[in-house]
FINUKOL-991239 format. One record per residue (C-alpha): residue number from 1; y, x, z. Coordinates in Angstrom, 3 decimals. Last residue first. Example, Ala and Ser with C-alpha at 12.3 -4.5 7.8 and 13.67 -1.06 7.14 Angstrom:
// FINUKOL-991239
  num         y         x         z
    2    -1.060    13.670     7.140
    1    -4.500    12.300     7.800
END
This chain:
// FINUKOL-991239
  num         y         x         z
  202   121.963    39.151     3.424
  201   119.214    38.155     2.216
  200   117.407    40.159    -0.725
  199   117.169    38.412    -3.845
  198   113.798    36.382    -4.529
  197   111.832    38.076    -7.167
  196   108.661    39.488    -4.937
  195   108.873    36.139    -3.400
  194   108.149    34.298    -6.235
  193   104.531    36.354    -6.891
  192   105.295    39.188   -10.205
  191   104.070    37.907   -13.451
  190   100.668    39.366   -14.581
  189   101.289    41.429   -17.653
  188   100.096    40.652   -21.248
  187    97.992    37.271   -21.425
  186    94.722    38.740   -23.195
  185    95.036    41.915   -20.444
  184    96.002    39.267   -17.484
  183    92.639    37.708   -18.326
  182    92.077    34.049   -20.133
  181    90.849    31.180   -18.333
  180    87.387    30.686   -19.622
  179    86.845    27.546   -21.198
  178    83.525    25.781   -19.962
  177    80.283    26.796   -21.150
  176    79.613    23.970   -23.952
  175    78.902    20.407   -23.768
  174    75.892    19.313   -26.047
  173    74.226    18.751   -22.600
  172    75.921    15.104   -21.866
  171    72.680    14.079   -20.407
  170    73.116    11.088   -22.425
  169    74.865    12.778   -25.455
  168    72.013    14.751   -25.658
  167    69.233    12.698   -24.783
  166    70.282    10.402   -27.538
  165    70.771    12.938   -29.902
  164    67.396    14.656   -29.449
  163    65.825    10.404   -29.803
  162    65.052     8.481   -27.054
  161    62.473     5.769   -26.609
  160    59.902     7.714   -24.442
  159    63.003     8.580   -22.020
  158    63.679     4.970   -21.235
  157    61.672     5.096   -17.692
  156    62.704     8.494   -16.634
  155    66.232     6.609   -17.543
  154    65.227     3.812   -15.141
  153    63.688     5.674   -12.542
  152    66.816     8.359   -12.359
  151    69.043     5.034   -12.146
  150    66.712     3.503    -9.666
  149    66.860     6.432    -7.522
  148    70.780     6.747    -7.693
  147    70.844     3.261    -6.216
  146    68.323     4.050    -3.424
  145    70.523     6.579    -2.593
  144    69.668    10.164    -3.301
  143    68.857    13.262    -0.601
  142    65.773    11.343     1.425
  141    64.547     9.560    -1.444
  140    64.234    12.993    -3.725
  139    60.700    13.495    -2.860
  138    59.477    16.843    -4.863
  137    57.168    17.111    -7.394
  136    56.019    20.441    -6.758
  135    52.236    19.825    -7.180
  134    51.008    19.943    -3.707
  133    51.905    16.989    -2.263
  132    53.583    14.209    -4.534
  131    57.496    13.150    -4.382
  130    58.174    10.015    -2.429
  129    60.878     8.135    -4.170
  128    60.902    10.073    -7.730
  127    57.507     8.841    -7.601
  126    57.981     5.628    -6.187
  125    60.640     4.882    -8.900
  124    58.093     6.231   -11.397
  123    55.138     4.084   -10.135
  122    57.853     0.966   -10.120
  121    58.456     1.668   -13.918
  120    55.041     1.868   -14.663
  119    53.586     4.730   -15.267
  118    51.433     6.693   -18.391
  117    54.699     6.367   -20.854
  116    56.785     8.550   -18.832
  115    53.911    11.258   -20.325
  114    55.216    11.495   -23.311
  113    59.294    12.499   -23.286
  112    58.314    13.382   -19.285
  111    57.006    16.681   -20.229
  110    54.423    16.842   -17.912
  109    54.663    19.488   -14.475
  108    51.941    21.880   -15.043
  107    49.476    21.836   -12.045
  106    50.274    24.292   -11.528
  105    53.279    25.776   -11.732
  104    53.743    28.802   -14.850
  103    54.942    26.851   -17.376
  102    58.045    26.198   -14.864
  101    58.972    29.749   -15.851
  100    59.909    28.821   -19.213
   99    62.378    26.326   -18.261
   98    61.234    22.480   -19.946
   97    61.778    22.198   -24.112
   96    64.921    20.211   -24.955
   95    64.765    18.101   -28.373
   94    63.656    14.871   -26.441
   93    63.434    16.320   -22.590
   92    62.119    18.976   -20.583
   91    60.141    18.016   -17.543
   90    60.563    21.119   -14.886
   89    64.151    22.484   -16.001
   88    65.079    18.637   -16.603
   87    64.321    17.378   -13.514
   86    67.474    18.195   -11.047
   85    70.824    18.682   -12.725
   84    70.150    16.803   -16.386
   83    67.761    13.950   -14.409
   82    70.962    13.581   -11.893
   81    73.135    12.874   -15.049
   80    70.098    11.303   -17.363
   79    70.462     8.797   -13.808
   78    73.847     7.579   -14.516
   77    73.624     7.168   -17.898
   76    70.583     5.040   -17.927
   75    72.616     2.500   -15.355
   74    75.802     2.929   -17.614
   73    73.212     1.755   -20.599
   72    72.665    -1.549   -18.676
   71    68.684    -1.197   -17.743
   70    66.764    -4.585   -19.065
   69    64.086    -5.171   -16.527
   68    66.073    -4.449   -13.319
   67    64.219    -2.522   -10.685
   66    64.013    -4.316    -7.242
   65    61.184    -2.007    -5.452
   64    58.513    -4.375    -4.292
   63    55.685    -1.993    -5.484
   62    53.668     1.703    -5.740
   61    51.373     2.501    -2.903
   60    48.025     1.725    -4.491
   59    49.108     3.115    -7.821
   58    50.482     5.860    -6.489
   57    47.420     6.940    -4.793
   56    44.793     5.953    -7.610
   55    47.268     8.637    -9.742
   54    46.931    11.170    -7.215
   53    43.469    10.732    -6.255
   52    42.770    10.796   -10.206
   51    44.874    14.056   -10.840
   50    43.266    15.879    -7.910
   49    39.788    15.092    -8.630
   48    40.237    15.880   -11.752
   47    41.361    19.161   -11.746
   46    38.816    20.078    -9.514
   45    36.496    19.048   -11.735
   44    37.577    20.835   -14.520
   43    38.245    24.368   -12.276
   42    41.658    24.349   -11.632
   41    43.426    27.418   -13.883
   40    44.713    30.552   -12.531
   39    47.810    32.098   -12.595
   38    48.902    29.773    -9.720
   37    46.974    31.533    -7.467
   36    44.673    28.943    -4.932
   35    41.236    31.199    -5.637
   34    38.788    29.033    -3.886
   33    36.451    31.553    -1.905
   32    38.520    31.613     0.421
   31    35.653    32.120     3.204
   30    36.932    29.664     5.604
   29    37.671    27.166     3.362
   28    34.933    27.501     1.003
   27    32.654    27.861     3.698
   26    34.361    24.805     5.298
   25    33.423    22.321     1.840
   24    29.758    23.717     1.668
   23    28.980    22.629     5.331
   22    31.221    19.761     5.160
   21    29.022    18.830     2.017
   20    25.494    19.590     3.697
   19    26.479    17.332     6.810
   18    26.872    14.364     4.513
   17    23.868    15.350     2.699
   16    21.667    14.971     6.104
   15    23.563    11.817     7.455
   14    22.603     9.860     3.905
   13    19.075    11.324     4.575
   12    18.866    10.526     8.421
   11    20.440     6.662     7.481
   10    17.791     6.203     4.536
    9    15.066     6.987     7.324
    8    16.548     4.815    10.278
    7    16.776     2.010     7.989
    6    12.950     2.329     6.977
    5    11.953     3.858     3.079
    4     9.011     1.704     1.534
    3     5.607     2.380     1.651
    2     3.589     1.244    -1.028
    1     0.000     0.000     0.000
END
């Protein structure tokens, strides 16, 4: 007669390869046997265990912020002003290619141009809300308003739909260094301060 597995014997197995996995997870803790440089890619399934928690975790935690469903363009202004200053060198844009040395973080920060298109408009808000751990996404609730975080959500939001010039006269970055004011040499001589021309008193 077949014997089938008791309660107690399914529970010692289950218990047995639990106690195998912490085993295996603190010698690679303890040992550092993981090699954490930045140089060096995640193995694959590494990789995806970190992108899926992270995108289940969002997902889960993302909602009830009041985002408008047709941005004014002043609203998309506003935030391609703080993206310009604070996201660009990590996410590029349309026509403008992310800071070299950001290519080095890993994981890789997205360029935003294709990857906006993966979140929802409240994920994105939560996002630039909350940052994410280990990735260099930083939170940017506690420094912005919750005004100036729906204006960077909303233009994050748009970016997919924008064209070089868009971007550019969004961000406004087809200004050029500012004027320098010209040296003493390109003026001729410095004029004298007013008091060194004021007539003696008397």
């Amino acid at each position: 007669m077949e014997k089938h597995p008791t309660i107690l014997g399914v529970f010692s197995g289950v218990l047995g390869t639990i106690l195998v996995a912490i085993a295996v997870w603190l010698t690679v803790v303890y040992t550092g046997a993981y090699n954490v440089a930045a140089s060096d890619q995640h193995f694959d399934a590494v990789r995806w265990s970190f992108d899926t928690t992270m995108r289940r975790s969002v997902a889960s935690r993302a909602g009830g912020a009041d985002l408008p469903q047709n941005p004014s363009e002043n609203l998309v202004a506003e935030g391609a002003g703080y993206y310009a200053e604070s996201c660009a060198q990590c996410h590029g844009g349309p026509g403008k290619d992310p800071a070299e040395w950001s290519r080095g973080m890993r994981p890789e920060p997205p360029h935003l141009t294709e990857a906006a298109t993966e979140w929802t408009g409240e994920e994105i808000h939560w996002i630039v809300t909350n940052g994410i751990k280990m990735t260099g996404m930083p939170a940017f609730g506690g420094r912005h308003s919750s005004e100036e975080i729906t204006a960077i959500a909303a233009f994050v939001s748009a970016l997919p739909g924008l064209t070089a010039d868009d971007y550019t006269r969004l961000t406004g970055s087809a200004q050029g260094p500012a004027e320098e004011t010209p040296s003493s040499d390109a003026r001729g001589p410095a004029e004298p301060p007013a008091e060194a021309i004021q007539p003696p008193s008397e």
